[in-house]
Wavefront OBJ file of the C-alpha trace (Angstrom):
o trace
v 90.344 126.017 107.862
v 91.851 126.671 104.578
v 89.972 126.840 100.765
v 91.503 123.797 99.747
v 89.312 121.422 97.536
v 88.935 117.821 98.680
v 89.714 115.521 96.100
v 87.025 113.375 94.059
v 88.336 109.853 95.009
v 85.937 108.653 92.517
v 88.070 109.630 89.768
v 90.889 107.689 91.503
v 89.479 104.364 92.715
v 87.708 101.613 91.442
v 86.276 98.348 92.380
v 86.142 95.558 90.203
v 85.943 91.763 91.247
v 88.448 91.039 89.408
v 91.222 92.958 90.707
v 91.741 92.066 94.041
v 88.466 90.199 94.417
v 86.890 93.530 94.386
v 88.833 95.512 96.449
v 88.782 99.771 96.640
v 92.460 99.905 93.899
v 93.862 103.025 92.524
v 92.843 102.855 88.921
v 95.327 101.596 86.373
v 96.822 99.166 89.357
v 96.429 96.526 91.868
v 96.958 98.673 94.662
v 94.595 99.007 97.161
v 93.253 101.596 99.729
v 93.749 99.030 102.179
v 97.904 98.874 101.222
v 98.244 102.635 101.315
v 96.560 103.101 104.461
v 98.643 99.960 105.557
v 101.698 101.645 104.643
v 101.097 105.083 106.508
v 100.214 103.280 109.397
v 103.452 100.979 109.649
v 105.163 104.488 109.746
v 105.898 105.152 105.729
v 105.745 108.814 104.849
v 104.387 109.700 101.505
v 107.600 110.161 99.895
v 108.548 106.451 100.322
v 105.530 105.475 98.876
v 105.766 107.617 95.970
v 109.384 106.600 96.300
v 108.648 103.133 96.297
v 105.552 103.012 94.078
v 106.051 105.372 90.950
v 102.876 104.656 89.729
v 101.413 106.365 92.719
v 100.604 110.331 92.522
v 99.993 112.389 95.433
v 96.062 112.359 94.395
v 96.316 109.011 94.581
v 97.327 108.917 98.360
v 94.945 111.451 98.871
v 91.934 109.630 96.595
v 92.511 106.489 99.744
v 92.042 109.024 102.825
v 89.186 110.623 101.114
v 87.846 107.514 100.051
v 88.155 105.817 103.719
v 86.802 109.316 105.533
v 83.771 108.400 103.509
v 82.806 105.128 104.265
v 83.545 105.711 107.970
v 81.196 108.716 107.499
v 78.624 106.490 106.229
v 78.964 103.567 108.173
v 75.590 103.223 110.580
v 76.639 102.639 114.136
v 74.952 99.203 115.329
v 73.157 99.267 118.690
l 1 2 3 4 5 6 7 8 9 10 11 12 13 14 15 16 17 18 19 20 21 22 23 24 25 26 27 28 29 30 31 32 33 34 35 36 37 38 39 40 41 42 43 44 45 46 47 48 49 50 51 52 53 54 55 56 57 58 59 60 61 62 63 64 65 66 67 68 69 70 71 72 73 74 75 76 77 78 79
């Protein structure tokens, strides 16, 4: 395990219901957690998306995966 710091998404992402009808976005843009982890998983690396979205930064990317490993580590498992 290495000392890296994991990044305070919060800084990064915002909701408000009227961007996106209150979707997780990068702040500053319409982009949404949902589109970057969309674009990872159709095979993009992170250079295309920085590439291909200049607005982007690489805490940015990394603001979405630490945002989504926190809601699935809150989400209550129904039974």
């Amino acid at each position: 395990m290495n000392n890296k710091q994991i990044i305070d998404y919060k800084l990064h992402i915002e909701i408000n219901p009227e961007i996106r009808f209150g979707k997780p976005c990068i702040i500053n843009t319409r982009i949404s957690v949902y589109d970057v982890l969309g674009w990872f998983a159709s095979g993009m690396s992170q250079e295309e998306i920085l590439e291909d979205f200049p607005q982007l930064t690489k805490e940015n990317i990394l603001a979405c995966f630490a945002y989504s490993a926190d809601r699935e580590r809150r989400l209550k498992i129904a039974v």
